[in-house]
C-alpha positions in Angstrom: 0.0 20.7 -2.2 0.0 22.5 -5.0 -0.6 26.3 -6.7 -1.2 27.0 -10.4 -1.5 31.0 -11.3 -2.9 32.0 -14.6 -2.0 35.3 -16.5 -3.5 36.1 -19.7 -4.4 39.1 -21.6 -7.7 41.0 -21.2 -8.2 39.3 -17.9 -7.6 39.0 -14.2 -4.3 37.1 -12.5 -5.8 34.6 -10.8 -4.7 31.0 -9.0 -5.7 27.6 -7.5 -4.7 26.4 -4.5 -4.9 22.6 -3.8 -3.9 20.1 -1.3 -4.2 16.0 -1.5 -3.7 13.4 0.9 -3.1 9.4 0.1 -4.2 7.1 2.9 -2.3 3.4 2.5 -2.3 3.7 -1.3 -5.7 3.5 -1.5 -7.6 6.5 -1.5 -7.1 10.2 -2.4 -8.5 12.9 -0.1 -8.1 17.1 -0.8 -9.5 20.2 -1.0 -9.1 22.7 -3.8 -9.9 26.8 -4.2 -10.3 28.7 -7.3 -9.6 32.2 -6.4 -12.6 34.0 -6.1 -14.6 32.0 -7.6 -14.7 28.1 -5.7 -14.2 25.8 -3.8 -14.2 22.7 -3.6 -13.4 18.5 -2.1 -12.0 15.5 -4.0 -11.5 12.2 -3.6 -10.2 9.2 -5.7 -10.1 5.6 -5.1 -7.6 3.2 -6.2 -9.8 0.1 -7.0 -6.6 -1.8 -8.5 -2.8 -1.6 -9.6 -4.2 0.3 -13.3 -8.0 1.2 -12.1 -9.1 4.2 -9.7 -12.2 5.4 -9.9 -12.4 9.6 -8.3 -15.4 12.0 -7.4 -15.4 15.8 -7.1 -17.2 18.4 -6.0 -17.0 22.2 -6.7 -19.4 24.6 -4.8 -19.1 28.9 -6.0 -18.2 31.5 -4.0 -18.9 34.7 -5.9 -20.0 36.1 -8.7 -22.4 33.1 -10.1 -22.9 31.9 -7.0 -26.9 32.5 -6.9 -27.2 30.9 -10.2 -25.7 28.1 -9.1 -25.6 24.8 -6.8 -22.2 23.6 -7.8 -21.0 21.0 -9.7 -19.9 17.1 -9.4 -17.6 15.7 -11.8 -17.0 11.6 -11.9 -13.5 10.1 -13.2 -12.5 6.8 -14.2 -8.9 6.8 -14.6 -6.9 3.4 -16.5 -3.2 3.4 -16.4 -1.6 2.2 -19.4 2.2 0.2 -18.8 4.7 1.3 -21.8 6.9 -2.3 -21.9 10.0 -1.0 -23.6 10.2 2.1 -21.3 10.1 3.0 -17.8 8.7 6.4 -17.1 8.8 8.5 -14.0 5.1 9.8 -12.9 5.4 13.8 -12.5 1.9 13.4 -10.1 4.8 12.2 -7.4 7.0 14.8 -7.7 
């Protein structure tokens, strides 16, 4: 799980709320909420050591909600190994 709350000037507080699961390594399953405005399901697919391939979908809950039928968004992710270095992955924290 994890939260992420936004201040800024001239506008509302506001937050996301997400949880993730991974099943054998393989795949990524989770849910996600925007507050007051979506919500939403993930999931991600680790096709090999460097390659995972992830799809999303976001659905409103207010305000823009009539205009609107969600949205999908597609990832393609490629780790990159540094040789010299080793670096700890702050996803896994």
């Amino acid at each position: 799980p994890n939260v992420l709350m936004k201040l800024a000037d001239n506008a509302p507080a506001s937050f996301d709320l997400n949880a993730n699961l991974l099943f054998h390594e393989i795949i990524w399953f989770g849910f996600s909420y925007r507050s007051q405005e979506s919500l939403g399901v993930i999931t991600q697919l680790q096709l090999t050591e460097k390659i995972s391939f992830g799809y999303a979908f976001d659905l409103p809950v207010a305000g823009i909600s009539h205009n609107g039928n969600g949205s999908h968004e597609i990832t393609l992710n490629y780790k990159i190994k540094m040789s010299r270095t080793s670096y700890t992955c702050p996803r896994y924290f």
